[in-house]
N, C-alpha and C positions, 0 to 999 in steps of 0.2 A: 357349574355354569361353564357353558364352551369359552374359549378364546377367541376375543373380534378377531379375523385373517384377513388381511388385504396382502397383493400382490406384490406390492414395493413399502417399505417403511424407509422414510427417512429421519436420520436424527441430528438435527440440529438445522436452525434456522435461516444461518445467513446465506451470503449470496451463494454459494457452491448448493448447497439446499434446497435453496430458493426455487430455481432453477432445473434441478432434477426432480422436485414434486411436480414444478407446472409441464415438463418439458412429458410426465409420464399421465398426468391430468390430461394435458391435450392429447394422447395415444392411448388414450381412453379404458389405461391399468386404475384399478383401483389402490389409491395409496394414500397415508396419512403423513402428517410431518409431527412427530415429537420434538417440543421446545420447551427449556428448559425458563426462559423468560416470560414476562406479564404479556408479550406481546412480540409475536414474531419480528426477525429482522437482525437476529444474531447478535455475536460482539462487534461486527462491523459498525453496523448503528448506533449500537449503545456506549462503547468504547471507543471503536477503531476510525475508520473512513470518514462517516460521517460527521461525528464530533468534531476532530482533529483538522479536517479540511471546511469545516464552518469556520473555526476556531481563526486558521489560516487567512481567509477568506476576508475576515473582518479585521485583521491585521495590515492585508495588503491593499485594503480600502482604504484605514486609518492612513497608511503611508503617503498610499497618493494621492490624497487629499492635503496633508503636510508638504510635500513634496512640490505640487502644483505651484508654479507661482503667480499664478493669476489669485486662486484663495487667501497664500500666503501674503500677500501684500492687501488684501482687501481686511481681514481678521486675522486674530493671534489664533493656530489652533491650538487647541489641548490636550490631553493626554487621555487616554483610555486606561483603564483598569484590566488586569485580567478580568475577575469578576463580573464584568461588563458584558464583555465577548463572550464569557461562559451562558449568559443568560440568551443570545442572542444562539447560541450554538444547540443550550435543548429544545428552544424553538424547531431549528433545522431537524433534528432528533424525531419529534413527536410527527414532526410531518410526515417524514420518511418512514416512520413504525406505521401512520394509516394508511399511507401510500399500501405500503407490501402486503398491510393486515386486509385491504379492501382486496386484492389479488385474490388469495385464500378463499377470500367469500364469493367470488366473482366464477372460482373454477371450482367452487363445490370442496375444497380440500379440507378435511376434519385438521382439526389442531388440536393434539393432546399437550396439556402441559404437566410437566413435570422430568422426572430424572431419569433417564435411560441405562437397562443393565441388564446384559444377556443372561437367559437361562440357558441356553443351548443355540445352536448353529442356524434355528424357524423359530426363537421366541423370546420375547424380552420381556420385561417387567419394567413399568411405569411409577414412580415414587411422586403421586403428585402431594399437594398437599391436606388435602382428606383422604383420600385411598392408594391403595397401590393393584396397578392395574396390568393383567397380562395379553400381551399380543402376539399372532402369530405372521410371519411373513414369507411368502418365498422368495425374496431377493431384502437385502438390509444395503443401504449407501447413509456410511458415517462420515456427516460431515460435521464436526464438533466443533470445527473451530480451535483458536489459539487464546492463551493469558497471558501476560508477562511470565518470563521467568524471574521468578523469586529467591535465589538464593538462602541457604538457612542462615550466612554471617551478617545478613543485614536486615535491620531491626525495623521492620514495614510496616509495628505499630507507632511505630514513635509519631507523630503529627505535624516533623518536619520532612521526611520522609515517603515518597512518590512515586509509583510507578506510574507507564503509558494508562491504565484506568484509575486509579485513585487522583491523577494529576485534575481529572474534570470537577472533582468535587473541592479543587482551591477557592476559597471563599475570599482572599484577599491578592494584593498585589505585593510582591515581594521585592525588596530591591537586588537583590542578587541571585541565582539560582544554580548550582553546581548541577552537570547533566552528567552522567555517567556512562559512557555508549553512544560510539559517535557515526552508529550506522542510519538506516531510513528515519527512524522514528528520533532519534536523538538528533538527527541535523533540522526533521523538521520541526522539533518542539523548539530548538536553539534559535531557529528564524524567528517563529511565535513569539518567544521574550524577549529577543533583541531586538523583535520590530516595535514592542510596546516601551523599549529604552532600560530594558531591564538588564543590566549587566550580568552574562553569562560565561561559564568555567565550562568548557566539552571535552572532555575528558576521552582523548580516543589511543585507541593501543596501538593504531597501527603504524605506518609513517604517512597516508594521506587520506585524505573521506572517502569513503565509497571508493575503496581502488578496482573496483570491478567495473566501475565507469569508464571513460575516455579522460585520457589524464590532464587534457586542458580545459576538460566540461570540470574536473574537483577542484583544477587552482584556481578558477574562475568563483565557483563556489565558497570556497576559504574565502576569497578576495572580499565578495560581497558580506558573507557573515560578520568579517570583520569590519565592516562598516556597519554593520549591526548593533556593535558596540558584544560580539562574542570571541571569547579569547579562545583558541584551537589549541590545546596541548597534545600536540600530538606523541607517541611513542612512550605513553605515559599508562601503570599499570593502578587500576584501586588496591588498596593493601586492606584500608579499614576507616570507619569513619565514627566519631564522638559525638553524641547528640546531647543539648541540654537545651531549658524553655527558651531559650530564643537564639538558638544557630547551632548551626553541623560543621564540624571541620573535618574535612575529608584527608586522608593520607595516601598518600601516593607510594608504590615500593622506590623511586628514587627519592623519597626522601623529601619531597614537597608537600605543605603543608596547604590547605585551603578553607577558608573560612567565609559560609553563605548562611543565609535562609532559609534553603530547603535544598534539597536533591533531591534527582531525580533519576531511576534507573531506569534506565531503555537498555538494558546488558542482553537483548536476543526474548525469543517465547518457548514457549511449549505448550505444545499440543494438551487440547483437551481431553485424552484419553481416560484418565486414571479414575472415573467414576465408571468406565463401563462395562464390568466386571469379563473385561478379558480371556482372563484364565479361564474361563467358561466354556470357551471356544475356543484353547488351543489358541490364542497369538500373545504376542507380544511388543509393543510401545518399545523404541529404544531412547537411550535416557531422556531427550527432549521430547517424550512423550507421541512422537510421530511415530509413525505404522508405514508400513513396508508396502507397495502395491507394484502390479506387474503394467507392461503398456494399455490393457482395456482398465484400468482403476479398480484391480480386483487384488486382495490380499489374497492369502492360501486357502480360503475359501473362496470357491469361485460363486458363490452367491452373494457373497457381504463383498460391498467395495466401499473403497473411500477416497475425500476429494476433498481440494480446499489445505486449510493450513495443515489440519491435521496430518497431509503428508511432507508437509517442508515444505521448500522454495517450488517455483518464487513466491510464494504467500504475498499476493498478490488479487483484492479482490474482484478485479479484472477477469483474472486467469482461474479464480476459483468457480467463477460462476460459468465458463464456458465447462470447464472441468467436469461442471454437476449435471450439466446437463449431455457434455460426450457418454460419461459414469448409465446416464438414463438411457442415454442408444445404445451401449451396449448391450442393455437386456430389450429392449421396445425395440428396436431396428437397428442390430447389426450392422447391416450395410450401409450405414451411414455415420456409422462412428467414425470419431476423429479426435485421436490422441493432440493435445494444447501442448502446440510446442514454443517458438520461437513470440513471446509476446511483447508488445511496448512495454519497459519499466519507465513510471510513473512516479516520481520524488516533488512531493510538496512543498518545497523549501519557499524559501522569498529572496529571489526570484526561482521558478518551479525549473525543474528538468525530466525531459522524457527524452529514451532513446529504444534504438530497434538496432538489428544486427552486430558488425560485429568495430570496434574502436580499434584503434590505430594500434595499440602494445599488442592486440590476438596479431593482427596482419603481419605485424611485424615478427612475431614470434614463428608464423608462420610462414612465414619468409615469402607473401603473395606479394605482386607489384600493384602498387596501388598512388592514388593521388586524392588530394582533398580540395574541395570547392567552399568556400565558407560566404555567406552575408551578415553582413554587423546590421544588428537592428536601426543603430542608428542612423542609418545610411535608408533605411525605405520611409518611405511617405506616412505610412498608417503609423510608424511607429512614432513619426517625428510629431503629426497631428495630436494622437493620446499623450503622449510624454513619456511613454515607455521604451523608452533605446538601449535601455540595456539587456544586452541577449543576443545569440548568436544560432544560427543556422549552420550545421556545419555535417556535409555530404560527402563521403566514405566511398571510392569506387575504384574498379578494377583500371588499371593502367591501360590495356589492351586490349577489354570489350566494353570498356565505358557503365562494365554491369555495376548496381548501386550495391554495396554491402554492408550501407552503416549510415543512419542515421542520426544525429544528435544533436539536440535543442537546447538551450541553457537563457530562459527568458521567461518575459508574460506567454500566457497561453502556448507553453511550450508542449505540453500536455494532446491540445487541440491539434496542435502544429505537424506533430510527430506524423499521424493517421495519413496525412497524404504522399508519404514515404513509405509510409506501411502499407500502402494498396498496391504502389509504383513495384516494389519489392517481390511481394506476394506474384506476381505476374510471369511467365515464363517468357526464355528467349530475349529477342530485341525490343520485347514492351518493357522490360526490365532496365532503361540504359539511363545514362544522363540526358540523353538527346531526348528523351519525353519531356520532360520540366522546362530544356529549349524551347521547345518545338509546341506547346501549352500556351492559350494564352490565360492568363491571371485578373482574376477582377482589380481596378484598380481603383484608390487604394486599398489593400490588403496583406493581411502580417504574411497570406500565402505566396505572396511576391518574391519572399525569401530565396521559394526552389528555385525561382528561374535566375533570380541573381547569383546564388551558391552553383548555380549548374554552367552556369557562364564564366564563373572565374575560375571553374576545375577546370572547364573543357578548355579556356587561354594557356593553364599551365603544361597539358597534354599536345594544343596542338598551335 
């Protein structure tokens, strides 16, 4: 019996995926999506994004609701459970799997499920679970997606013991919680249990969070967590940790001892590669599982590309999903490809941060003259109105052509906020300056109010 052929296979579901089956769907190639899951929508939804920022979500409700004190004075609040939130979170989950799963049906796109493994450079094999099925394709985009990384010294059956996906199947509320890894996913799970009052150990190696941020967006960051009730051990390495039925003591190489209820590794990911049988095809995964691709998303085969986590940073499912679908114009229209470069990073903490270009340690390193315009939330109207004042606007620009270089947010809807510095930015010439966010008017009240107050106080210092 022949082998089904379509023109593009893609493999794996989530947003990088997603996006290069619909993006070759509407250019009217024939192509399928192999998914390894009951239901399209990747690790993002089942794990990642979607879980985690429901998760968030119903934390930062909790809050300002406590917080409020018009409530606070009318009723005693209470406490939330994990537990809680986690039920409220596979709600969000289920939505977004029919969301993406009505897509599919909507643009004709077959969905094969099951496990993806090259026979050669045009053919794979499908491992579902009644048959295993073979396909032929002339173009392949592996978007496989990320796992935690797992280390073999730590013992991930144990049942106090958690990575970023096993953490969703907590069925209790824990009072302590040791995090191990104090980059994206480990600062935002630290907000998650410090915001439900759970006292939290964040174990980070470096000397400050996120130092690839702007360095007064992480003190600011620390500042808040630790009103979280989360203790920041910074410059501190894991050595080894003791598990028995009811606590983990974690050991430190300086020689600190810590004793919780569960941990929790967030130590980095790796790529989903290692199921798909590679060596077949001449490449190879380096040790975190990611694959090697050139500026059009193309490995050393120039028919097979990949996108999304599986090639490293920014693992970002933002920037994965433009990715999958650049990855799809480079084979459907060329001429409109366009390598993802410079994108908003996106941090769900409590309170969130987003930024764009480039923070004050590059400029400076780079010895550019430059000056900074900031707005304190609590100082604008909209903020004072909801009760969210805490957070900060803070505009990055050239000393000499007023051009914008840097955007950074550390607040509610700092996320939302970012995008209107992201368009100013993106702009060539003098639509580029701080004199646009002047020279704007702003609905009022609104959190966008921020640019024109941060543009007003840079441009005082300048001129």
């Amino acid at each position: 019996m022949a082998s089904k052929h379509y023109e593009i296979i893609v493999i794996g579901s989530g947003p990088a995926g997603e996006s290069a089956a619909m993006n070759a769907a509407k250019s009217k190639y024939s192509v399928a999506m192999i998914c390894d899951k009951p239901k399209v929508g990747g690790n993002s939804a089942y794990h990642g994004t979607i879980p985690s920022k429901a998760l968030r979500n119903s934390v930062r409700q909790f809050l300002d609701l406590h917080n409020n004190p018009m409530f606070r004075d009318l009723a005693e609040v209470g406490k939330i459970g994990f537990e809680t939130i986690i039920k409220h979170a596979e709600k969000a989950v289920e939505e977004h799997l029919n969301v993406v799963g009505a897509a599919y049906e909507r643009n004709n796109i077959p969905v094969i499920h099951g496990t993806a493994q090259f026979i050669d450079e045009h053919t794979i094999a499908v491992s579902g679970a009644k048959k295993t099925t073979r396909i032929k394709a002339d173009h392949f985009i592996i978007a496989t997606g990320s796992r935690p990384y797992r280390p073999e010294f730590v013992d991930f059956d144990h049942k106090r013991v958690f990575d970023s996906d096993t953490i969703l199947k907590l069925d209790y509320t824990p009072n302590k919680v040791t995090i191990i890894g104090a980059g994206v996913i480990g600062c935002e799970y630290a907000s998650i249990f410090g915001g439900l009052g759970i006292n939290v150990e964040l174990i980070n190696p470096e000397a400050t969070l996120l130092s690839y941020l702007d360095a007064e967006i992480t003190d600011a960051l620390s500042y808040h967590l630790g009103n979280l009730g989360v203790r920041c051990r910074h410059q501190e390495h894991f050595e080894r940790m003791e598990c028995n039925d009811y606590s983990v003591v974690t050991y430190l190489t300086s020689g600190k001892k810590i004793k919780s209820d569960i941990v929790l590794w967030a130590n980095g990911r790796t790529g989903n590669t290692d199921k798909l049988n590679l060596e077949a095809i001449g490449l190879e995964a380096n040790s975190r599982g990611q694959l090697e691709v050139n500026n059009k998303y193309q490995t050393k085969h120039q028919k097979i590309y990949a996108v999304g986590d599986v090639i490293g940073r920014p693992s970002l499912a933002s920037a994965a999903f433009d990715q999958g679908r650049a990855a799809c114009n480079a084979i459907v229209n060329p001429n409109e490809f366009n390598w993802v470069g410079d994108v908003p990073t996106g941090i769900y903490t409590i309170p969130e941060i987003s930024t764009i270009g480039l923070n004050e340690q590059e400029l400076t390193e780079q010895k550019v003259p430059y000056e900074v315009g900031k707005a304190y939330f609590r100082n604008l109207a909209r903020a004072q109105i909801t009760g969210e004042e805490v957070g900060m606007l803070k505009i990055i620009f050239n000393f000499d052509t007023l051009e914008i270089l840097g955007i950074h947010c550390f607040g509610s809807q700092a996320s939302e906020i970012v995008h209107i510095g992201q368009a100013i930015m993106s702009q060539k010439g003098k639509a580029n300056t701080l004199k646009y966010f002047m020279n704007t008017t702003f609905n009022y009240p609104t959190m966008a109010e921020a640019y024109k107050v941060a543009a007003y106080d840079g441009y005082n210092r300048v001129f």
